[in-house]
C-alpha positions in Angstrom: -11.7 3.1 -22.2 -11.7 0.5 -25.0 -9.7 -2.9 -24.0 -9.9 -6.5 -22.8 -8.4 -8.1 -20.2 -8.6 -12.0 -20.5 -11.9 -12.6 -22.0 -13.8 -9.5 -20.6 -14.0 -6.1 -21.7 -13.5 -3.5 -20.1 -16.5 -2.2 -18.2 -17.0 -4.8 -16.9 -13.4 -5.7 -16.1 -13.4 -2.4 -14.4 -16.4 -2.8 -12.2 -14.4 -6.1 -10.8 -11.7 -3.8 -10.1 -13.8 -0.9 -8.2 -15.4 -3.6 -6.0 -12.6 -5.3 -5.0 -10.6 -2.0 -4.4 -13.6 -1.1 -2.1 -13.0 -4.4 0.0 -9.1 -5.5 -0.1 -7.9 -1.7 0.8 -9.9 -2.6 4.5 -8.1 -6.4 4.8 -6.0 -6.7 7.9 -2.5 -7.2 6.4 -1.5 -10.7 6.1 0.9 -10.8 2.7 4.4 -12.7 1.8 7.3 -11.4 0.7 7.5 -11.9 -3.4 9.3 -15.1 -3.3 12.3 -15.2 -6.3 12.3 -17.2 -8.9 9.9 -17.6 -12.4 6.8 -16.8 -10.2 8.5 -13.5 -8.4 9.3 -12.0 -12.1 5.7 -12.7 -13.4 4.5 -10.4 -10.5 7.3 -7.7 -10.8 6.5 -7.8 -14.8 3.4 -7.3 -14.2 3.8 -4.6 -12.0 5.8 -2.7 -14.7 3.1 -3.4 -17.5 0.8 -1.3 -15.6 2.8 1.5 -14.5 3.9 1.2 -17.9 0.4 1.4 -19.3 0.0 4.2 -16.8 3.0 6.2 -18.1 2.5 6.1 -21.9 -1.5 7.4 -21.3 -2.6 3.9 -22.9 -6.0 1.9 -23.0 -5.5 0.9 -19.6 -4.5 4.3 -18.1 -7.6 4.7 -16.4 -7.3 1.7 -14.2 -3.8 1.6 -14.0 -2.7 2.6 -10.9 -5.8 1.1 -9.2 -4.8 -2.3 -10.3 -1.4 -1.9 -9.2 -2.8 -1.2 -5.6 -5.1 -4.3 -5.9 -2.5 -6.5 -7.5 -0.5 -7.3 -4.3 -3.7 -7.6 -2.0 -5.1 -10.4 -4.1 -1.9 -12.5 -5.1 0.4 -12.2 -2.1 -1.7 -13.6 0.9 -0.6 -15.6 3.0 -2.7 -19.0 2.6 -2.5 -20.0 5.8 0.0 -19.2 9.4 2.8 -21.0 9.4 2.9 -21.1 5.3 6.4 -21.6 3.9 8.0 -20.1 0.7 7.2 -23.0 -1.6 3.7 -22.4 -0.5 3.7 -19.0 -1.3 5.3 -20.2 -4.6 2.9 -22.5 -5.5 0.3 -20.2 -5.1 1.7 -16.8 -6.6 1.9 -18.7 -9.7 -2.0 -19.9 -9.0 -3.2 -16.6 -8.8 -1.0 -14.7 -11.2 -3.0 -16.9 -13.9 -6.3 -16.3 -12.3 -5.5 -12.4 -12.4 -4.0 -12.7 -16.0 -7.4 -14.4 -17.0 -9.4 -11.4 -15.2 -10.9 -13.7 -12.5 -10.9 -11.1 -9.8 -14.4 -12.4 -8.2 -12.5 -15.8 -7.9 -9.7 -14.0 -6.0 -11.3 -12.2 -4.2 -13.5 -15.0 -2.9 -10.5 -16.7 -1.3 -8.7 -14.0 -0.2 -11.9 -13.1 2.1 -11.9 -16.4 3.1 -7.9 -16.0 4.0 -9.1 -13.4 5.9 -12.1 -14.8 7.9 -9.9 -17.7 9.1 -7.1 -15.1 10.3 -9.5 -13.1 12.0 -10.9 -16.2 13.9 -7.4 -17.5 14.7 -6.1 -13.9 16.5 -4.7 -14.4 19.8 -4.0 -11.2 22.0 -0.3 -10.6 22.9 1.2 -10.9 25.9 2.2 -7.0 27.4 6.3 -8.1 27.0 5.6 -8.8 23.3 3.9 -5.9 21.9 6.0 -3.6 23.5 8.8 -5.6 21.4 6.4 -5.9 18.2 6.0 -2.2 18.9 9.3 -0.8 19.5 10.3 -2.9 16.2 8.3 -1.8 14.0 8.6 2.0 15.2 12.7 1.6 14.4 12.1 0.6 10.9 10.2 3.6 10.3 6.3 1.9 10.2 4.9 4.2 12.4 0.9 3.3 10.6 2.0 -0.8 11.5 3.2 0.1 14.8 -0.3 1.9 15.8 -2.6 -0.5 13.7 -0.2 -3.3 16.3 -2.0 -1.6 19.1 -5.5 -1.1 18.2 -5.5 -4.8 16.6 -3.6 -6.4 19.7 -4.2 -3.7 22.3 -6.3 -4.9 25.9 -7.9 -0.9 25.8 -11.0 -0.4 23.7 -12.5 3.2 21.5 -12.8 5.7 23.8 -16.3 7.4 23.3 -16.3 11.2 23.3 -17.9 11.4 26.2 -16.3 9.4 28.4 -14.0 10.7 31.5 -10.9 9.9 31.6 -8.3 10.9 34.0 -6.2 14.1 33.8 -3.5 15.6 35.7 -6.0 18.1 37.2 -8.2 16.7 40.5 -11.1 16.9 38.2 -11.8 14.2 35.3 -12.7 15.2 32.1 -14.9 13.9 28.9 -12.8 12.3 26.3 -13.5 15.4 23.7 -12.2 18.4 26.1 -9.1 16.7 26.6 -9.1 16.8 22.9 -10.3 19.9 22.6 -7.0 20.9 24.9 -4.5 19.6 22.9 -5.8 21.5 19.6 -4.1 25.1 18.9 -6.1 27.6 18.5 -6.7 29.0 15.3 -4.6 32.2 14.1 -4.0 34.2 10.8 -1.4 33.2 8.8 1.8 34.9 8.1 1.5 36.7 5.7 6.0 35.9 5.0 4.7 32.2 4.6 2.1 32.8 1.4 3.7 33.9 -2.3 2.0 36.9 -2.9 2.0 36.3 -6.9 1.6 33.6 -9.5 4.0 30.9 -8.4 6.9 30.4 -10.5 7.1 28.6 -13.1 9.2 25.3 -13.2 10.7 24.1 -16.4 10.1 20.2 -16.8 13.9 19.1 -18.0 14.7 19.2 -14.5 12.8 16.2 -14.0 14.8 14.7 -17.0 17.1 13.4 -13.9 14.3 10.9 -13.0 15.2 7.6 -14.2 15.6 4.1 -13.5 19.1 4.2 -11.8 17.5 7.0 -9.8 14.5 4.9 -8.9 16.5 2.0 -7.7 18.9 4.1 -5.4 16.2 5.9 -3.7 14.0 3.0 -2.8 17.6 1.7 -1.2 17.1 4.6 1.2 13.2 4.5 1.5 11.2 3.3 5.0 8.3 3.0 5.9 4.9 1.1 6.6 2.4 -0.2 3.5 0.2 2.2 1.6 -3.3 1.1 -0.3 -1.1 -2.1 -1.8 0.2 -3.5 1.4 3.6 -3.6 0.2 6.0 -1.6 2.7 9.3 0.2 2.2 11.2 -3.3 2.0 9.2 -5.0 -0.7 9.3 -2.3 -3.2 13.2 -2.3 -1.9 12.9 -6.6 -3.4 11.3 -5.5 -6.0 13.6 -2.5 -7.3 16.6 -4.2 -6.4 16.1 -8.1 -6.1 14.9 -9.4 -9.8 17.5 -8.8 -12.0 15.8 -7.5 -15.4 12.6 -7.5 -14.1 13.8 -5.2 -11.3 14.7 -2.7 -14.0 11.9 -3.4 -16.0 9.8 -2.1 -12.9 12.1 0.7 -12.1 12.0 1.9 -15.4 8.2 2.6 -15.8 7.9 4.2 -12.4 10.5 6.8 -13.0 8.0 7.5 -16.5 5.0 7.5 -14.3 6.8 9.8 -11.7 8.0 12.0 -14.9 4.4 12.2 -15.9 2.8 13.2 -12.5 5.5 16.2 -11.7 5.1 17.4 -15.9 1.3 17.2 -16.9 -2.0 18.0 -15.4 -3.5 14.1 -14.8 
């Protein structure tokens, strides 16, 4: 694809992009909610350009959605523990001008340095409160958060395949029969279950439905932990809901991009 981004062009803008994906997609998750205000509409905005860009098969379709995932993992760490939201402010609007100007390596450099210092200031939690960490984050749906809780804070370690570990039978057993156990056994499948023919075909006006007001009810409804862009069910709830015109300048080109992906072979 033929563009620029800031003063680069766009191989090499895009081979920023790939290695940064590569890294931030592995961070430990350590982001702020989008604060409101001048700075929290730059970042929804420019959330919309790309789906946007995304949706209308332009220049940047190729990268797109990739930058959308890396967007939020590069502009919405927290700088420091006990931050607070003028902090978070103060350096949204920092970074949204670093990642306007296509200075990903600069990003990227202190958000790996974010995440060395959080790493080095972990503390394990007490037994009492990651049960309640737990049992929190499993009623708000973030079954991924609550599990990554206990491998991150957790006192047990990986179990090697060929350790024993205790059963309910006298006798213990390695770590990959117990396994082994639990997994059905394979079987035929029924043959009621499989369509027999060429599927059938689905006319695409009944994804004409798909719009903004459409988008912005559902994500009321939607829970759940944070895909590739660290952003869970509640901050593309802010994000849909909380910004005004930005909000339905987001909504907007995500009902086009989800138009596109049920219509067209991508």
């Amino acid at each position: 694809p033929i563009f620029t981004w800031g003063v680069l062009e766009s191989s090499e803008f895009t081979g920023l992009l790939d290695t940064a994906f590569d890294e931030v997609v592995h961070w430990k998750r350590n982001s702020f909610r989008v604060p409101h205000g001048s700075a929290g509409k730059v970042f929804t905005n420019e959330l919309a350009r790309l789906f946007r860009a995304f949706a209308s098969g332009s220049a940047l379709e190729s990268i797109a959605l990739k930058a959308a995932s890396v967007l939020p993992l590069l502009v919405l760490q927290k700088p420091f523990p006990k931050s607070k939201q003028r902090d978070h402010t103060s350096c949204l609007e920092r970074w949204m001008r670093l990642w306007e100007e296509g200075c990903i390596s600069e990003l990227l450099k202190e958000g790996r340095t974010i995440q060395k210092r959080l790493h080095r200031s972990r503390r394990p939690h007490q037994d009492d409160q990651l049960a309640r960490s737990f049992s929190k984050l499993m009623f708000e749906g973030k079954t991924h958060a609550a599990l990554q809780l206990l491998s991150d804070k957790g006192k047990g370690g990986v179990l090697q395949l060929d350790n024993l570990v205790s059963t309910s039978d006298s006798e213990p057993s390695t770590v990959m029969d117990v396994l082994r156990s639990k997994h059905p056994l394979g079987q035929a499948a029924n043959p009621n279950a499989i369509i027999p023919n060429a599927p059938p075909e689905i006319h695409s006006v009944i994804f004409d439905s798909i719009d903004a007001t459409l988008i912005r009810s559902t994500s009321l409804r939607t829970k759940g932990a944070a895909g590739p862009s660290g952003m869970d069910a509640y901050d593309w709830r802010r994000l849909c809901t909380s910004f005004k015109s930005a909000s339905h300048a987001l909504c907007h080109p995500i009902a086009l991009t989800a138009k596109r992906l049920c219509t067209l072979f991508v």
